[in-house]
C-alpha positions, -999 to 999 in steps of 0.1 A, spaced: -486 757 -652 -516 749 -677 -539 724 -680 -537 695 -699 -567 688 -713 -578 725 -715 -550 746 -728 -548 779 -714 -563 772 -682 -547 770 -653 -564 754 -620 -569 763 -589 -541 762 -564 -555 759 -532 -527 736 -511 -560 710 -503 -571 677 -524 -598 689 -551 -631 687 -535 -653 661 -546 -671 678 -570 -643 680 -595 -641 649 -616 -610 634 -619 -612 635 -656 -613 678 -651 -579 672 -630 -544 678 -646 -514 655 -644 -498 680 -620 -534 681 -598 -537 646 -593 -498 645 -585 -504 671 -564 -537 651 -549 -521 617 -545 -491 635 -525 -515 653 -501 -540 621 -499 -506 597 -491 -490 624 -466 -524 627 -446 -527 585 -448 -491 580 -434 -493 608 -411 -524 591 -396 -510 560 -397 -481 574 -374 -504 588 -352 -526 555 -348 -492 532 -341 -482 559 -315 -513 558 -294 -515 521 -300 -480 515 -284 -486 539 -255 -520 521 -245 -498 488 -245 -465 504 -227 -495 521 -202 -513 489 -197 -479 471 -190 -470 497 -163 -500 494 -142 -498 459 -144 -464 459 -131 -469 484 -103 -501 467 -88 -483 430 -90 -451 446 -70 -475 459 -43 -496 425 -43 -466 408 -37 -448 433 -7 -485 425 4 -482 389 1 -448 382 10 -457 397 45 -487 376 45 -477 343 37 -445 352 65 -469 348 90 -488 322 80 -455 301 69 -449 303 106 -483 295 119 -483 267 97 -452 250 109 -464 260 143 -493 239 136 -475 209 121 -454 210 147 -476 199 173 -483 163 151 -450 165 135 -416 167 145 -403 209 136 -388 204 109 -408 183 94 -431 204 94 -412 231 83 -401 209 51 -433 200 45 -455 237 43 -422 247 30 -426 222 0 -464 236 -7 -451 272 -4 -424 261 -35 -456 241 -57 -476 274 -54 -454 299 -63 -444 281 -93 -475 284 -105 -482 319 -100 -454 326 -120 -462 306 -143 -491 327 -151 -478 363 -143 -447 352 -166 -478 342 -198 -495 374 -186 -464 393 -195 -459 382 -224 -492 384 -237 -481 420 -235 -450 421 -249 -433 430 -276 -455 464 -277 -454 463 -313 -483 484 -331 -501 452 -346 -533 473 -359 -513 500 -372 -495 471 -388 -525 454 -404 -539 489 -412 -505 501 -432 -506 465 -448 -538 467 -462 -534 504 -472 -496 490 -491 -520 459 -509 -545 482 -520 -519 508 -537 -507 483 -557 -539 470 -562 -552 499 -579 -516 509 -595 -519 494 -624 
């Protein structure tokens, strides 16, 4: 293959972009082809590497969130066993039993609809795990091609 703009010549073939001490103007059609096809290649490689690691950190943060909320909750399910019966103990001594029991069992219903409430917001705060940088990142990149297409 011969260059363009010098006749005769025939350029380097090296597999890599030009350095950038070669002009663009000293580049044949083929060369910047060539170029662009390497540059774009290395962009949407990285890009695929970026939305990977991305998604992991999300699927890893989502994970440990889960496991330490199932142990919390053994641990507090065990908990609150024994003070749901101290409690009703306790009322019962003012109250008739179960009265009492209806009443620390309404509280027990009020509190735990809160706190999933939150853990549900929590959750989904995570969720989907969709790469939204890599997103933004491969948008821009798309806007700026055409940008400078014409």
């Amino acid at each position: 293959m011969t260059d363009v703009r010098h006749p005769g010549k025939v350029p380097p073939r090296t597999g890599e972009p030009p350095g950038p001490a070669r002009q663009v103007d000293d580049l044949s059609t083929a060369a910047l082809i060539e170029r662009l096809t390497d540059q774009v290649t290395t962009l949407v490689r990285t890009e695929i590497r970026h939305g990977v690691a991305e998604i992991k950190d999300k699927g890893s943060r989502v994970g440990v969130g889960v496991g330490v909320s199932g142990a919390g909750v053994l641990l507090l399910l065990f908990g609150f066993g024994t003070l749901v019966a101290a409690a009703v103990l306790g009322l019962a001594v003012a109250l008739d039993p179960w009265l009492a029991a209806l009443v620390v069992a309404a509280i027990l219903i009020v509190i735990g609809g809160g706190l999933a409430a939150v853990g549900g917001r929590k959750t989904k705060d995570a969720l989907p795990p969709t790469p939204e940088q890599t997103t933004r990142s491969v948008q821009e990149d798309v806007a700026t091609v055409k940008e400078n297409w014409r």
